[in-house]
Backbone atoms as SQL, in Angstrom:
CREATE TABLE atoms (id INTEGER PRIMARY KEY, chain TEXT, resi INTEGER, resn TEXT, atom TEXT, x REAL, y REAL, z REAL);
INSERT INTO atoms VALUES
  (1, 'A', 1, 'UNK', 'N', 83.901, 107.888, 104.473),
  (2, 'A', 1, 'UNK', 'CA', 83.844, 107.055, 103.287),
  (3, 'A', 1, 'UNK', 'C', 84.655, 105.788, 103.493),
  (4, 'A', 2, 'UNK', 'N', 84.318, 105.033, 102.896),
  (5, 'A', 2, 'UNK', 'CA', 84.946, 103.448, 102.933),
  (6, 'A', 2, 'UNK', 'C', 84.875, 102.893, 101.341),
  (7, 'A', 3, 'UNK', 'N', 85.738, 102.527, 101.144),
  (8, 'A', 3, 'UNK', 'CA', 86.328, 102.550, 99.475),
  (9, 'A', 3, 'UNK', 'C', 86.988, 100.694, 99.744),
  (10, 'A', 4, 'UNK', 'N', 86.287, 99.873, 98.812),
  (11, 'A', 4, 'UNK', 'CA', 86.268, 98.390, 98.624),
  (12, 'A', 4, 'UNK', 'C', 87.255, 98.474, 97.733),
  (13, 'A', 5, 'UNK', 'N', 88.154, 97.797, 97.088),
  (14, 'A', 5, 'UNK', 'CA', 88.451, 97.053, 96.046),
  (15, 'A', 5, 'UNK', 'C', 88.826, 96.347, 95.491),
  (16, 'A', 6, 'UNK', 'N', 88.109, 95.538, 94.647),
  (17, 'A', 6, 'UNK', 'CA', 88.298, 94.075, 94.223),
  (18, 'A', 6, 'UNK', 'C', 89.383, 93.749, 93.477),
  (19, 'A', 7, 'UNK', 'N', 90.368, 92.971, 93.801),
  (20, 'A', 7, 'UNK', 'CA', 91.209, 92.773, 92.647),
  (21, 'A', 7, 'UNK', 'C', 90.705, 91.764, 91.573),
  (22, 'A', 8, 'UNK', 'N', 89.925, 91.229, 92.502),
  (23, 'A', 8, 'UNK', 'CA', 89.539, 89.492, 91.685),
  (24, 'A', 8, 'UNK', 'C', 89.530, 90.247, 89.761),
  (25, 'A', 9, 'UNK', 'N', 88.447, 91.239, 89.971),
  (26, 'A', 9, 'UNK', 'CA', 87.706, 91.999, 88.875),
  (27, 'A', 9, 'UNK', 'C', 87.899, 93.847, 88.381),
  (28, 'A', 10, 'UNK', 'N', 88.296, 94.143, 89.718),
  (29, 'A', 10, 'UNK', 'CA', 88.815, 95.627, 89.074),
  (30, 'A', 10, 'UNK', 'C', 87.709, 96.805, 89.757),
  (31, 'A', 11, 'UNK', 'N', 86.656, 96.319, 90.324),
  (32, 'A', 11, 'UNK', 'CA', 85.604, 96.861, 90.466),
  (33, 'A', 11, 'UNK', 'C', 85.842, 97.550, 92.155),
  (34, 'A', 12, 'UNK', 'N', 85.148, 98.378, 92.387),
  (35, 'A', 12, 'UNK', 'CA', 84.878, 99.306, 93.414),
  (36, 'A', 12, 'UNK', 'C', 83.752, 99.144, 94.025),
  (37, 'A', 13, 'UNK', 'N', 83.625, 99.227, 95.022),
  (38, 'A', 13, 'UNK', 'CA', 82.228, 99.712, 96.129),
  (39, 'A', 13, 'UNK', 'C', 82.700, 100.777, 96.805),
  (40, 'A', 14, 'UNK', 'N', 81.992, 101.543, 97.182),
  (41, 'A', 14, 'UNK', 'CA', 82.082, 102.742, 97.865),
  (42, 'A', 14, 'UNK', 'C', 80.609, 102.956, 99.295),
  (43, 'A', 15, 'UNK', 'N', 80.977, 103.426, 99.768),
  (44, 'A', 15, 'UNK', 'CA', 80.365, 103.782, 101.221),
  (45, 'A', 15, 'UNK', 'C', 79.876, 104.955, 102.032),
  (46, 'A', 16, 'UNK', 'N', 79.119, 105.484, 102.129),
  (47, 'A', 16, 'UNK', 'CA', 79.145, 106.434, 103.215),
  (48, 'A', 16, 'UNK', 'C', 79.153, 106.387, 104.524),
  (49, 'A', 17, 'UNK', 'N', 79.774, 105.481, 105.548),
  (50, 'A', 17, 'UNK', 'CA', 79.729, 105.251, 106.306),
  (51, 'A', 17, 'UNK', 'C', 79.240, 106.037, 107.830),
  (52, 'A', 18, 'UNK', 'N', 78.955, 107.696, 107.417),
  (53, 'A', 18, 'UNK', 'CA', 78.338, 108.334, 108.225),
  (54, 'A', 18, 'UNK', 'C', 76.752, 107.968, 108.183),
  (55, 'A', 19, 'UNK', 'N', 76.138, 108.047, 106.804),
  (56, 'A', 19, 'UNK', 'CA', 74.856, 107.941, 106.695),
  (57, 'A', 19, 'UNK', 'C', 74.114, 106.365, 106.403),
  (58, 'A', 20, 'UNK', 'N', 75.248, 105.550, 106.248),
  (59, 'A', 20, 'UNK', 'CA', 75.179, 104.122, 106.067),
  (60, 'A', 20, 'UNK', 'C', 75.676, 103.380, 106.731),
  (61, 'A', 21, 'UNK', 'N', 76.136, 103.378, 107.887),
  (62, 'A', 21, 'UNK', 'CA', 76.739, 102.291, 108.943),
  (63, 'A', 21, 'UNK', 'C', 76.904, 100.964, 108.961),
  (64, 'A', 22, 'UNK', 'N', 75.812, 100.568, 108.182),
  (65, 'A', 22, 'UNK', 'CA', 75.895, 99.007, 107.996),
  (66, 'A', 22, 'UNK', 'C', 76.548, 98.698, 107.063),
  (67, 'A', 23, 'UNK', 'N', 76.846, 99.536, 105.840),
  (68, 'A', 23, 'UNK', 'CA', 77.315, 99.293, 104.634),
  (69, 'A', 23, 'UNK', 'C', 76.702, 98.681, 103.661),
  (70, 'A', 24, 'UNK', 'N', 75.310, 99.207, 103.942),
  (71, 'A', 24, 'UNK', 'CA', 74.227, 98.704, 102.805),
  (72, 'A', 24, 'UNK', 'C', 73.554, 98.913, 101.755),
  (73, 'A', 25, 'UNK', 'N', 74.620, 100.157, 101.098),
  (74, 'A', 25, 'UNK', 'CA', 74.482, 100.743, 99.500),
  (75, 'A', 25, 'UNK', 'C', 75.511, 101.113, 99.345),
  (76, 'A', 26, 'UNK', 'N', 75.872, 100.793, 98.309),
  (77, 'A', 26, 'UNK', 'CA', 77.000, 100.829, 97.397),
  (78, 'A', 26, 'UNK', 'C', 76.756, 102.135, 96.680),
  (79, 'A', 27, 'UNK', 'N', 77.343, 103.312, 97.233),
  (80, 'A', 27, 'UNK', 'CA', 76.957, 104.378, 95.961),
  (81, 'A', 27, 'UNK', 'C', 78.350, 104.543, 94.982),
  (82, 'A', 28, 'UNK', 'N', 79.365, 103.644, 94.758),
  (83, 'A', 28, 'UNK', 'CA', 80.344, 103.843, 93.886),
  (84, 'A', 28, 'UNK', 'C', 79.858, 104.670, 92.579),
  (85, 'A', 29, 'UNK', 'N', 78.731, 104.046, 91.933),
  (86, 'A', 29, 'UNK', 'CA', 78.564, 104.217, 90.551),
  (87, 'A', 29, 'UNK', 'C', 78.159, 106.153, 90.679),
  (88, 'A', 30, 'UNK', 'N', 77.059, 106.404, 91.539),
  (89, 'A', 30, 'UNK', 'CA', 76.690, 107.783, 91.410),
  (90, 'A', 30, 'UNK', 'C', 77.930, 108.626, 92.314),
  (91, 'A', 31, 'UNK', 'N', 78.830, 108.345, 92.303),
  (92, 'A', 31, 'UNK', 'CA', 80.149, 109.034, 93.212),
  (93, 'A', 31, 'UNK', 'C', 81.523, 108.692, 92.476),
  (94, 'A', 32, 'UNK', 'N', 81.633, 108.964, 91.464),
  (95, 'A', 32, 'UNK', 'CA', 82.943, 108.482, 90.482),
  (96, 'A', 32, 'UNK', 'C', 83.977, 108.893, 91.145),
  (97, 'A', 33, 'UNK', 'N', 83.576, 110.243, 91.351),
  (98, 'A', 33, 'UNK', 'CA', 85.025, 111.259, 91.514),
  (99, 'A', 33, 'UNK', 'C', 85.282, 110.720, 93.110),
  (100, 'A', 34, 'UNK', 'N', 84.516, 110.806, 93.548),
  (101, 'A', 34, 'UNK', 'CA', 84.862, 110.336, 95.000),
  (102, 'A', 34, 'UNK', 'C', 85.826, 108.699, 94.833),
  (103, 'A', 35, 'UNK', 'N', 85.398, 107.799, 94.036),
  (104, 'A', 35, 'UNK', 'CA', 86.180, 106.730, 93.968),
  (105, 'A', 35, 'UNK', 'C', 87.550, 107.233, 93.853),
  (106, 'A', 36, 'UNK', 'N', 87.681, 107.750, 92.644),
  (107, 'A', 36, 'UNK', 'CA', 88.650, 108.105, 91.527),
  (108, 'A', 36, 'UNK', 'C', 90.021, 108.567, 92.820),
  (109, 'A', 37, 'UNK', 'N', 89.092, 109.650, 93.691),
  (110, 'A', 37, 'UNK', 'CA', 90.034, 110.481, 94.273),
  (111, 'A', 37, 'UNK', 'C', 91.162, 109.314, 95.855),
  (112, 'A', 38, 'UNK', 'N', 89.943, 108.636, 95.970),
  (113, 'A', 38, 'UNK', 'CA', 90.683, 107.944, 97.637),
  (114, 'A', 38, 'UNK', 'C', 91.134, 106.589, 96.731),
  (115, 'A', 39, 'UNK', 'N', 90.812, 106.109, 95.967),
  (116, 'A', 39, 'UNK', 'CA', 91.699, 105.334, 95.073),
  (117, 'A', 39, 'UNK', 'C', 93.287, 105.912, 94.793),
  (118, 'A', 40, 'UNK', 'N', 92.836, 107.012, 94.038),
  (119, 'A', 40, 'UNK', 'CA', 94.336, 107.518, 94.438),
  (120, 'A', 40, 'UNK', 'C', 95.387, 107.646, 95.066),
  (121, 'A', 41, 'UNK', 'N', 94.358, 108.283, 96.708),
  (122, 'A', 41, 'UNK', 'CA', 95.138, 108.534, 97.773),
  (123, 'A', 41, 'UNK', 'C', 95.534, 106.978, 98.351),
  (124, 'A', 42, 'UNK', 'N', 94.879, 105.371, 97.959),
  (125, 'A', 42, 'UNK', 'CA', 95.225, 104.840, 98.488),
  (126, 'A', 42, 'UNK', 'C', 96.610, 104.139, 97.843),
  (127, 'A', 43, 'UNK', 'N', 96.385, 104.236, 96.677),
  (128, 'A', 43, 'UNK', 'CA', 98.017, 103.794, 95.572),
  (129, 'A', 43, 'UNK', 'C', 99.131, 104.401, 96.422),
  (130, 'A', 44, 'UNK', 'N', 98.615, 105.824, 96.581),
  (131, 'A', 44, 'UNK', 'CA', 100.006, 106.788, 96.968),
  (132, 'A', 44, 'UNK', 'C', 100.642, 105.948, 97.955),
  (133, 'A', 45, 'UNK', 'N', 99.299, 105.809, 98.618),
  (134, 'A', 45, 'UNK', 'CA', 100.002, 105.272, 100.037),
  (135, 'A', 45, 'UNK', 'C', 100.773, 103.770, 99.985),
  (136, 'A', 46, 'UNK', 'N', 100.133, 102.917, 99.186),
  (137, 'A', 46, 'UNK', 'CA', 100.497, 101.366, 99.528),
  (138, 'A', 46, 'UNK', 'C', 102.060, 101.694, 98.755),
  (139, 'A', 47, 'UNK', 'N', 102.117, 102.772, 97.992),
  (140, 'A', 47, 'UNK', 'CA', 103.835, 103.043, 97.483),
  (141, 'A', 47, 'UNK', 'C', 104.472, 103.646, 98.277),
  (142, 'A', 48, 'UNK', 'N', 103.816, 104.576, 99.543),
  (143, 'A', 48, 'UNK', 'CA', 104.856, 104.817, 100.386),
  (144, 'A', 48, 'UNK', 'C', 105.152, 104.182, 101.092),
  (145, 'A', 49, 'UNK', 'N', 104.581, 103.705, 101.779),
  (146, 'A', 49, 'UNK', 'CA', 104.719, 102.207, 103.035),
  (147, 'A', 49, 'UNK', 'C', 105.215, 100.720, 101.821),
  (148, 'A', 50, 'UNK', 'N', 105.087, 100.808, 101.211),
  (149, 'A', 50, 'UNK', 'CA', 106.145, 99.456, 100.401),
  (150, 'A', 50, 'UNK', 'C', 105.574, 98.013, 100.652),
  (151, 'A', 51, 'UNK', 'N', 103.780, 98.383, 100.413),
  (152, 'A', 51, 'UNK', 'CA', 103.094, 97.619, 100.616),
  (153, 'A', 51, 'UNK', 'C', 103.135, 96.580, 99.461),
  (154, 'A', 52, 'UNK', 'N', 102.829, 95.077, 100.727),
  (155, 'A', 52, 'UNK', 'CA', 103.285, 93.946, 99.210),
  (156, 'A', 52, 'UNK', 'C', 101.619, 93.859, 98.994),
  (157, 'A', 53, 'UNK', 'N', 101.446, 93.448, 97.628),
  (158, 'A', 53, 'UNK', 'CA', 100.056, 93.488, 96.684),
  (159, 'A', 53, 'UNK', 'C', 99.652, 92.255, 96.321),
  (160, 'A', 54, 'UNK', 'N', 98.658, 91.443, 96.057),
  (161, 'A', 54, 'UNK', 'CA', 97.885, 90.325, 95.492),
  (162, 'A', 54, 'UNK', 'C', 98.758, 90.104, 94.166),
  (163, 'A', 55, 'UNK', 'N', 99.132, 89.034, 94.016),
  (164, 'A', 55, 'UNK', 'CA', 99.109, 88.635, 92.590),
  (165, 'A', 55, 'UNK', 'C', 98.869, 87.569, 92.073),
  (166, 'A', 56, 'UNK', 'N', 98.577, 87.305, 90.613),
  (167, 'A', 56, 'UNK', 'CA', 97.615, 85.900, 90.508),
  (168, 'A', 56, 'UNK', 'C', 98.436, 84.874, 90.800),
  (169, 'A', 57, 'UNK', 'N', 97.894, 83.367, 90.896),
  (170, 'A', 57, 'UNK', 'CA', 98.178, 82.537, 91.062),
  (171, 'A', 57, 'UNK', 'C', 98.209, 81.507, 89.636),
  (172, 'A', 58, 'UNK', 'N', 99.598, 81.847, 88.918),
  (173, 'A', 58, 'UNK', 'CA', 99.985, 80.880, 87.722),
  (174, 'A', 58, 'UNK', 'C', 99.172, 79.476, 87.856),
  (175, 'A', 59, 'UNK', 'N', 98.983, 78.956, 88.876),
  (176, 'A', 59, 'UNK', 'CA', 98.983, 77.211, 88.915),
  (177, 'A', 59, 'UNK', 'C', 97.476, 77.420, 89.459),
  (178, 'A', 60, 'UNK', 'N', 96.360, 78.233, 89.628),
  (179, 'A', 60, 'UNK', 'CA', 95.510, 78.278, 89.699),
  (180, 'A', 60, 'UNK', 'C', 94.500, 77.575, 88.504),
  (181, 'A', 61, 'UNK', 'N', 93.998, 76.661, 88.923),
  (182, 'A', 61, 'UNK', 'CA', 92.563, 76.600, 87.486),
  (183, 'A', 61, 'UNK', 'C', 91.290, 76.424, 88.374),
  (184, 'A', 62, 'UNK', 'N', 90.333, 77.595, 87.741),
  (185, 'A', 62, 'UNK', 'CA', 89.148, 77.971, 88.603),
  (186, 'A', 62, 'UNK', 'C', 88.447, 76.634, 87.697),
  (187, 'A', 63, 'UNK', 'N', 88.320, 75.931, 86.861),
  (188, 'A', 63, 'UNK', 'CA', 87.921, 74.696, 86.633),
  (189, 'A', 63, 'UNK', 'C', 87.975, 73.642, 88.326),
  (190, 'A', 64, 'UNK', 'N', 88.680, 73.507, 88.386),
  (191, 'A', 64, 'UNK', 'CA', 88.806, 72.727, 89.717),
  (192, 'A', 64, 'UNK', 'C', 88.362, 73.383, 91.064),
  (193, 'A', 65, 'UNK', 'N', 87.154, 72.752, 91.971),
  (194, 'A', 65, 'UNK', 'CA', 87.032, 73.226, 93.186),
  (195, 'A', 65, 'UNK', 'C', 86.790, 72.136, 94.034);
């Protein structure tokens, strides 16, 4: 399994990477629990290793590109 996630939006993709190699369906939506669960396991982890995280950018305006 291969577990995406977006901070931009909050959202998930998910993978089977045995039966999908290319990564060309997203089965997040019909696999909740499967999200739910390596989501988990990945929090645990970025708190054990003292991983630094995304955070927004105050002085950002998506008006301007």
């Amino acid at each position: 399994w291969k577990l995406i996630e977006w901070f931009e939006d909050g959202r998930f993709e998910l993978f089977n990477v045995r039966t999908d190699p290319g990564e060309t369906k997203n089965v997040a939506a019909a696999n909740l629990k499967k999200v739910k669960d390596l989501h988990e396991r990945v929090v645990k982890w970025r708190k054990e290793v003292h991983a630094l995280m995304p955070t927004p950018n105050p002085d950002f305006d998506s008006t301007k590109k």
